[in-house]
C-alpha positions in Angstrom: 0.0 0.0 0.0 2.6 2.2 0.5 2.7 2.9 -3.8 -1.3 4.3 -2.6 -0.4 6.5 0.2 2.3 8.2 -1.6 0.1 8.5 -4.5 -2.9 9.7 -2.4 -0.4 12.2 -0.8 0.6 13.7 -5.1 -2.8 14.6 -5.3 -3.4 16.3 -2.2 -1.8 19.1 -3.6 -4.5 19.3 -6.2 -7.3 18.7 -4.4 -9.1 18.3 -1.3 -7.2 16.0 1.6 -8.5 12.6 2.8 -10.7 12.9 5.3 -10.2 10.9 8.8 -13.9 9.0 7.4 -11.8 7.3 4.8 -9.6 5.4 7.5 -12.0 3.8 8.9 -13.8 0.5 8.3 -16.2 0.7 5.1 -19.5 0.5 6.0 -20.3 -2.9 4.1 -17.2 -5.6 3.0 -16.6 -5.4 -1.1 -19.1 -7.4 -3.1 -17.6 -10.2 -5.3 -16.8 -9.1 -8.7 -17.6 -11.4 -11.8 -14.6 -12.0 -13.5 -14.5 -12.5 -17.3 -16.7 -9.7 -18.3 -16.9 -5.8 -18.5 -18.6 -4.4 -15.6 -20.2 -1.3 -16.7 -20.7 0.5 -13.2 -18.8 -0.4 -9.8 -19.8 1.9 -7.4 -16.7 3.4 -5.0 -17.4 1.9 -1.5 -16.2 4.9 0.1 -17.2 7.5 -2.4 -20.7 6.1 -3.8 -20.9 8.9 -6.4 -18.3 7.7 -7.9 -17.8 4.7 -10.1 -15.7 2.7 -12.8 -16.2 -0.1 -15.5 -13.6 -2.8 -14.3 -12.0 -5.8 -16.3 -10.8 -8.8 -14.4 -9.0 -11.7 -16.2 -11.1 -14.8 -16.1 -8.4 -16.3 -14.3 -8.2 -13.5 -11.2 -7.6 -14.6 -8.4 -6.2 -12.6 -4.8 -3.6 -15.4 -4.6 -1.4 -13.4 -6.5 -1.0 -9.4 -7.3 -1.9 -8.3 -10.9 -0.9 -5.0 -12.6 -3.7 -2.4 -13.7 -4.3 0.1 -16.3 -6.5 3.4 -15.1 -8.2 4.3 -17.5 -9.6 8.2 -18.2 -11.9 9.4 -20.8 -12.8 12.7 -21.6 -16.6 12.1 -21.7 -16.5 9.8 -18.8 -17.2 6.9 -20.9 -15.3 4.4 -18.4 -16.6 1.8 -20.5 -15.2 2.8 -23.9 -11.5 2.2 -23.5 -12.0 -1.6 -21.8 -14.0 -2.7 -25.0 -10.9 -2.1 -27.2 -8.8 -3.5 -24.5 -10.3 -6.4 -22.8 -9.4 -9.0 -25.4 -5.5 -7.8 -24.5 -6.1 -7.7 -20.7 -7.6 -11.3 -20.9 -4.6 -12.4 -22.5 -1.6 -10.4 -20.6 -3.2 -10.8 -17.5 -4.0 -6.8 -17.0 -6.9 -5.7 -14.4 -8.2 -2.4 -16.5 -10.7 0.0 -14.7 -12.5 3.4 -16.3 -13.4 5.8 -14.6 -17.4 7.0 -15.2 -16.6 10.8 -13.7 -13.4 11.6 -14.9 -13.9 13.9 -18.2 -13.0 17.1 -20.4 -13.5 20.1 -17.9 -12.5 21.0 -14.5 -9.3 19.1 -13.2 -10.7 18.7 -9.5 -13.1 16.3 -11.3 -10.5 14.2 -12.7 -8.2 14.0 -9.3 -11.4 13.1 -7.1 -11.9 10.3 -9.7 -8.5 8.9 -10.1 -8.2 9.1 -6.0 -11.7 7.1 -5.9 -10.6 4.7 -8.5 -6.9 4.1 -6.7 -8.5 3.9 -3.2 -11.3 1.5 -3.9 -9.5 -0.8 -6.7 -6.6 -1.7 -3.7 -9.4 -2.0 -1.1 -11.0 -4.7 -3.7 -8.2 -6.4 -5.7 -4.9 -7.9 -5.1 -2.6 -5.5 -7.1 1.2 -5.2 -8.2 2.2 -1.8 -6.9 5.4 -1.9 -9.3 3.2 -2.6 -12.5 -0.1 0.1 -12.3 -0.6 2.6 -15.6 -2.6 5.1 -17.0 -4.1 5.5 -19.8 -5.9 8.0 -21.5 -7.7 9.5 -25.0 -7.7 13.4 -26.1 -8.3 15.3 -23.0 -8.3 12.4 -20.7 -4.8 11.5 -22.4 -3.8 14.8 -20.5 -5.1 13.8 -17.7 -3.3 10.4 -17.3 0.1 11.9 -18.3 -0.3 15.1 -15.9 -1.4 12.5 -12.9 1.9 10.2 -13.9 4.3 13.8 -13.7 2.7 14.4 -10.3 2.8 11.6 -8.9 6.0 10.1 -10.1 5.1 6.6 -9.2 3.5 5.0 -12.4 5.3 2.4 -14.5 3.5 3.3 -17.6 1.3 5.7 -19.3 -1.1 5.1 -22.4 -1.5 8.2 -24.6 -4.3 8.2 -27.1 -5.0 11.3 -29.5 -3.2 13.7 -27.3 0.2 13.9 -25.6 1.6 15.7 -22.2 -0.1 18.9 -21.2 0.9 22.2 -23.0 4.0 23.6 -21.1 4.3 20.9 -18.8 6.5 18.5 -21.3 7.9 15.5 -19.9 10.9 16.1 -17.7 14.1 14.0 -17.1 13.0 13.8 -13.9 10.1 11.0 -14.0 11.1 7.8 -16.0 7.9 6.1 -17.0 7.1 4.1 -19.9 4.9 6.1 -22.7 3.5 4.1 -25.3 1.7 6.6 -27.8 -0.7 6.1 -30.8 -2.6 8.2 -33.1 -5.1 7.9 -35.9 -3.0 8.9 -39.4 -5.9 11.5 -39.9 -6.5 12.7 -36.2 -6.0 16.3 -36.0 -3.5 15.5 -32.9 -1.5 13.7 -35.5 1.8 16.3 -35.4 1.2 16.8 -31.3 1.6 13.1 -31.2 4.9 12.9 -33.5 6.8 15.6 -31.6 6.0 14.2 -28.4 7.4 11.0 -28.8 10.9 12.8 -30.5 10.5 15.2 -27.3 10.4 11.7 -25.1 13.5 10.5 -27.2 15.4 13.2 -26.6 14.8 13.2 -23.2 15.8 9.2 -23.0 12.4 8.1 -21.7 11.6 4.6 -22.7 8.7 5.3 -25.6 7.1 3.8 -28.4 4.7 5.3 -31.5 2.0 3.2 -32.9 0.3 5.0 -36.0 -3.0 3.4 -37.1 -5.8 4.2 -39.8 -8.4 6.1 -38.2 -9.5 9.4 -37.1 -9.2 11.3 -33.1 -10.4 8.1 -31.2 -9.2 5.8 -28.5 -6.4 3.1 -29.9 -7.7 0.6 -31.7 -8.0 -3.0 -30.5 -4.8 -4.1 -31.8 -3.0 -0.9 -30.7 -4.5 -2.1 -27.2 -2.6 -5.2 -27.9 0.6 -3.6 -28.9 0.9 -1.7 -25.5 0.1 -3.9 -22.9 2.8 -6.5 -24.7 5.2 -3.7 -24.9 4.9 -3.0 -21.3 4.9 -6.3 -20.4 8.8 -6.1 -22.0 9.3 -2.8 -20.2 8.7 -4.7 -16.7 10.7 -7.5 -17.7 13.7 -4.8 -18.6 13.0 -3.1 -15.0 12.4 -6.7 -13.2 9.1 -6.4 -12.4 8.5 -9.2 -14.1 10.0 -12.3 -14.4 11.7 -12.9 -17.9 9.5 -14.8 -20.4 11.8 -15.9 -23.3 9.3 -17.1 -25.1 7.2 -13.9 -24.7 10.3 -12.2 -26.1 10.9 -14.3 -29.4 7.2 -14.1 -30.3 7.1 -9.8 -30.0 11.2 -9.5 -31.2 9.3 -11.5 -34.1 6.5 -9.5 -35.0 8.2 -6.0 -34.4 10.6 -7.5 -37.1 8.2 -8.2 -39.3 6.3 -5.0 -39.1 9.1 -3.3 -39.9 10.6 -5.4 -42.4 6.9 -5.3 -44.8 7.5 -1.7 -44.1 10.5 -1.6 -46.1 9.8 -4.2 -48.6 6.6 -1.8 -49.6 9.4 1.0 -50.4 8.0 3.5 -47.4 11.5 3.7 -46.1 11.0 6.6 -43.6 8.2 4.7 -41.8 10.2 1.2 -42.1 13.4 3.4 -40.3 11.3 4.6 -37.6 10.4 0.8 -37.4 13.5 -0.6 -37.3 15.0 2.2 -34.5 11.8 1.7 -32.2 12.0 -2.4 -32.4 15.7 -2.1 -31.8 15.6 0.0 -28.9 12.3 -1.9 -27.2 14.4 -5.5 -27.4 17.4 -3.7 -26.2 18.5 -5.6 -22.8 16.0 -8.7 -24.1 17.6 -10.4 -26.6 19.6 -9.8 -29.9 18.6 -6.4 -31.8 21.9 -6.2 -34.4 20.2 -6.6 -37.2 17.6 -4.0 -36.5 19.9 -1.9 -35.7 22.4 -2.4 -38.7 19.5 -1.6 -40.7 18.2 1.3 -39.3 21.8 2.6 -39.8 22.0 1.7 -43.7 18.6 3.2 -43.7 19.7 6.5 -42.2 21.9 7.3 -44.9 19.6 7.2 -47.8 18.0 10.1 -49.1 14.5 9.1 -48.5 14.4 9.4 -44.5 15.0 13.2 -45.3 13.1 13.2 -47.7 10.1 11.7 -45.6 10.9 13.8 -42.4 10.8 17.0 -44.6 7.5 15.8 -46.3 5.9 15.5 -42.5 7.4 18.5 -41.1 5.5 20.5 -44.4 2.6 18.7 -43.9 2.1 19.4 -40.1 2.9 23.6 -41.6 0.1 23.1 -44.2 -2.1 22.1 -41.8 -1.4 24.6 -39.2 -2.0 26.7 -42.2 -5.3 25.4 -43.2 -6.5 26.2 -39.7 -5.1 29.3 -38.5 -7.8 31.9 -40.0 -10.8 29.4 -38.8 -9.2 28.9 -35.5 -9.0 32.9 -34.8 -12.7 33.2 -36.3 -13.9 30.7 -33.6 -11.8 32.0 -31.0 -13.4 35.5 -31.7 -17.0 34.6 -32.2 -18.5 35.0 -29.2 -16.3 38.3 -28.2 -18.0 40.5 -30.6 -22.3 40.4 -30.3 -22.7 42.9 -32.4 -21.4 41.3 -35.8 -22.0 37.4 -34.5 -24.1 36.3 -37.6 -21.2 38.0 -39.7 -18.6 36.4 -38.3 -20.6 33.0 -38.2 -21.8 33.3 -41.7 -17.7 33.5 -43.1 -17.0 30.8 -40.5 -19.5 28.1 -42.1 -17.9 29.4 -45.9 -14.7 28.8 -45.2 -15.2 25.3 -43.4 -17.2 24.0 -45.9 -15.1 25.0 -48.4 -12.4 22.9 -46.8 -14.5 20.0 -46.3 -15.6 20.3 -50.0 -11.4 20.3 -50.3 -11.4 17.4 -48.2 -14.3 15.2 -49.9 -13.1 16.2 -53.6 -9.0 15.5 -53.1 -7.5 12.4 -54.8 -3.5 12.9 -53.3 -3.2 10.6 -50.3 -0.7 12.5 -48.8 -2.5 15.9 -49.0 -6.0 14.2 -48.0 -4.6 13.2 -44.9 -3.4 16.7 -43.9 -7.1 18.0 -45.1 -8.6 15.4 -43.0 -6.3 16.4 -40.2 -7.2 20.2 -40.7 -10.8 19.6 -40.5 -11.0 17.3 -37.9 -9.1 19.7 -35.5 -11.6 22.5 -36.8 -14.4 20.5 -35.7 -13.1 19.4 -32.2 -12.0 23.3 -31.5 -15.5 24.1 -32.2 -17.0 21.6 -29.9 -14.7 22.3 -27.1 -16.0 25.9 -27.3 -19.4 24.9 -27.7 -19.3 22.5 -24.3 -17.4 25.7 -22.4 -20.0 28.1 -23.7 -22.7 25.4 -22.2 -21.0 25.2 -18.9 -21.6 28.8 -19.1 -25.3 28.6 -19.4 -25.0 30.5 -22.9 -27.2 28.1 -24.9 -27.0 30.8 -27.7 -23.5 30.8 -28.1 -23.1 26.8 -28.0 -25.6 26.2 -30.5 -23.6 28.7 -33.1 -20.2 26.9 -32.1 -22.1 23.0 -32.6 -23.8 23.7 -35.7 -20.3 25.2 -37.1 -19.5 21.9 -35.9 -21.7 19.7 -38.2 -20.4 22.1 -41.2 -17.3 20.2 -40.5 -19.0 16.9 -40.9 -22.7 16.5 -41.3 -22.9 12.9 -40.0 -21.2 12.9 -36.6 -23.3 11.6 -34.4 -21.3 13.3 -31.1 -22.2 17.2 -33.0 -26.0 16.4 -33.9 -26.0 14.8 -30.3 -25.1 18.1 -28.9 -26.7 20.5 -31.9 -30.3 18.2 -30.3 -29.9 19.5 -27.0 -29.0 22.9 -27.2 -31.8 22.9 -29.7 -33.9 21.7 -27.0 -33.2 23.8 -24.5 -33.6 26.6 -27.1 -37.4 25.3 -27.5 -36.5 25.1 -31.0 -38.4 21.3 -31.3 -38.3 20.6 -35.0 -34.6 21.2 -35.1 -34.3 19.4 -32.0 -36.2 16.3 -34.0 -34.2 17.1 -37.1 -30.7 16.7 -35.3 -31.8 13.7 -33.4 -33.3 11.8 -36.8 -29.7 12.1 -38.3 -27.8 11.0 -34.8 -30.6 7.8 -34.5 -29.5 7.1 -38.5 -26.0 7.3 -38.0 -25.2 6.1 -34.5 -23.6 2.5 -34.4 -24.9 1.9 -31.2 -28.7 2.0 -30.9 -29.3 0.7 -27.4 -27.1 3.3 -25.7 -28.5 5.9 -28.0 -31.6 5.0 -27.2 -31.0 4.8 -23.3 -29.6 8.7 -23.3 -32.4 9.9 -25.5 -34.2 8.5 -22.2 -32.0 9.9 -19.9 -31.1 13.1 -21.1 -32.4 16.4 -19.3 -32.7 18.8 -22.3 -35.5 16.6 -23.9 -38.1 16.0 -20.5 -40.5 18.5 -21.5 -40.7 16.6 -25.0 -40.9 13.1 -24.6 -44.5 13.0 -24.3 -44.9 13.9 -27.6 -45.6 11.5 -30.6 -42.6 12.5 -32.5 -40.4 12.1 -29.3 -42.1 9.0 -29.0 -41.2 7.4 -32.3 -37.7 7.9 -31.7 -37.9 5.5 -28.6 -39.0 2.8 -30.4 -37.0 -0.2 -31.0 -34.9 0.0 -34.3 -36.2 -2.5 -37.1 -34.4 -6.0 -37.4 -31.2 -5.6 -40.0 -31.7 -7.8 -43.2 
């Protein structure tokens, strides 16, 4: 326990102390939790308005200690991040919890949270002390990097979509592992690059895993990749014991990986390969080769000529977004000429979607995609801010720029619905929440907040309301 108190003690600077309660007995023992499956909601003993989803390995049992990931998301989804993960836990051995409080916004929420999860999860579980990580996506990626610097006692952080907190890069000071990915079209694409060069530089053990996709929590086999990687980190440290067989099989695949890499002629990626494989076996068994041919690699012409096509195309799309950016920024400070500046604001972004859905280029449609992306997450943050402001007004202008940026995102119209709702504009309301009900992927939980959802009381009497809350139609 002592890995808890001194944790406990790293976030007492940020927020409230313990209180003397919390020392004492709990008022019931820990109910028995059913291993083998995703528990949605486990409610803190201690602090019952908080809870987490949880994933124990079928095969827990307290007769030994187990590492855990934390897991933070910035809509306090704790769910989200074990459905990609689970499969990986299951077979590492990993207990994985996510937190159901912790989210984008004020970080006193997040530290309660993490102290609620950390408390109750050693009250409950047997846990390795040496082997406990955090993980996190976009804003709650910040949030489980900032909690490892503070606390100085993690072996491991997860970083999806996002890296360490604006001017509070990582230090030489704190030595945890970082395992990074990113989406090759998420707007956080650059962020995510120069932090892991900013994590070499500063000798941190790190590792990059790119994948196709947008701003969204690492994929499934990304999951994969980082619990095996930091199951090689812990062997390195001895926090686990060696597994040589363990070893050949990952030594195998990185060298595979990076070897298809540079049989398909994308050199620069296949270097980056080769010089992250080497260094992760590096202490675990024989890396020569991948070094030797990261060297050879090195000299040809194409690693420059790669890292200066990157470097241009994080410019471009810094470019692409710097007159939208300072339009959104200055929207709500100027009442006067609001519709003006709203009315160039949806021009110019869909004039860069239309940019986006017209170009043929690979290369260039993954900086448009990037561009717009990061257009359409600026306006929702704004939106969500103005909201927590009570300014239903000025959130409904920054969503609906939103859904310029793309049409069929089901997290805008979500949003564009209830500020729509509160604005008693019903038709609109019913209009946004159509196209979210067509486009979700996940009717039962879409159909569980249209129940649960505040904005939309006054409404669900009504027949239109109504028909949205029926069951969706069989899929032929």
């Amino acid at each position: 326990m002592r890995f808890l108190k001194l944790l406990l003690v790293s976030f007492s600077a940020l927020a409230s102390p313990l209180s003397a309660q919390q020392n004492s007995a709990p008022p019931n023992p820990p109910a028995i939790l059913q291993a083998g499956t995703i528990l949605p909601s486990v409610t803190a003993i201690r602090h019952p308005e908080q809870s987490y989803a949880l994933y124990l390995p079928s095969r827990y049992n307290s007769g030994k200690r187990w590492p855990i990931v934390y897991a933070f998301d910035p809509g306090a989804s704790g769910d989200r991040p074990l459905e990609s993960m689970k499969d990986a836990a299951e077979r590492y051995g990993y207990i994985v919890v996510g937190s159901n409080n912790s989210r984008n916004g004020p970080w006193k929420i997040s530290v309660e949270a993490a102290q609620a999860m950390l408390q109750d999860t050693h009250q409950r579980l047997a846990l390795d002390d040496r082997r406990m990580y955090f993980a996190g996506f976009s804003g709650g990626a910040r949030v489980a990097a900032q909690l490892a610097k503070n606390c100085k006692c993690v072996a491991g952080v997860l970083l999806s979509g996002a890296g360490f907190q604006p001017m509070a890069q990582a230090s030489s000071e704190e030595r945890f592992a970082v395992f990074a990915t990113t989406g090759t079209y998420d707007f956080n694409y650059a962020e995510i690059v120069r932090t892991d060069d900013d994590l070499e530089k500063s000798g941190y053990p790190h590792f990059l895993r790119r994948f196709d996709g947008p701003h969204q929590w690492a994929t499934a086999n990304a999951m994969e990749e980082a619990l095996a990687w930091f199951r090689l980190q812990a062997m390195k440290s001895g926090s686990e014991a060696r597994d040589d067989s363990f070893i050949a099989a990952q030594a195998a695949q990185e060298t595979e990986r990076a070897r298809t890499l540079d049989q398909s002629g994308d050199l620069y990626s296949a270097w980056k390969e080769y010089l992250q494989a080497a260094e992760m076996l590096d202490g675990l068994t024989d890396n020569a080769a991948l070094r030797d041919r990261a060297g050879v690699l090195e000299k040809d012409k194409a690693i420059r000529e790669g890292a200066k096509r990157e470097k241009q195309g994080f410019e471009e799309q810094e470019q692409l977004t710097r007159e939208i950016d300072a339009g959104l920024s200055t929207l709500q400070e100027n009442r006067e000429t609001r519709g003006d500046i709203r009315a160039q604001l949806q021009r110019q972004i869909v004039a860069l979607r239309g940019s986006t859905e017209h170009e043929k280029r690979e290369d260039r449609l993954l900086v448009l995609k990037r561009a717009l992306a990061g257009i359409l997450g600026a306006a929702m943050d704004m939106g969500i801010a103005r909201l927590d402001q009570k300014d239903v007004h000025g959130a409904r202008d920054y969503f609906e720029l939103a859904c310029d940026a793309n049409p069929d995102s089901v997290w805008v119209l979500s949003n564009i619905a209830v500020v729509r709702a509160m604005d008693g504009d019903k038709k609109g309301m019913l209009e946004a929440l159509r196209h979210a009900r067509a486009k979700t992927q996940d009717s039962a939980k879409f159909l569980a907040w249209l129940k649960e959802e505040a904005a939309f009381a006054r409404f669900r009497g009504t027949p239109e309301f109504g028909a949205l809350l029926l069951e969706p139609a069989p899929q032929h």
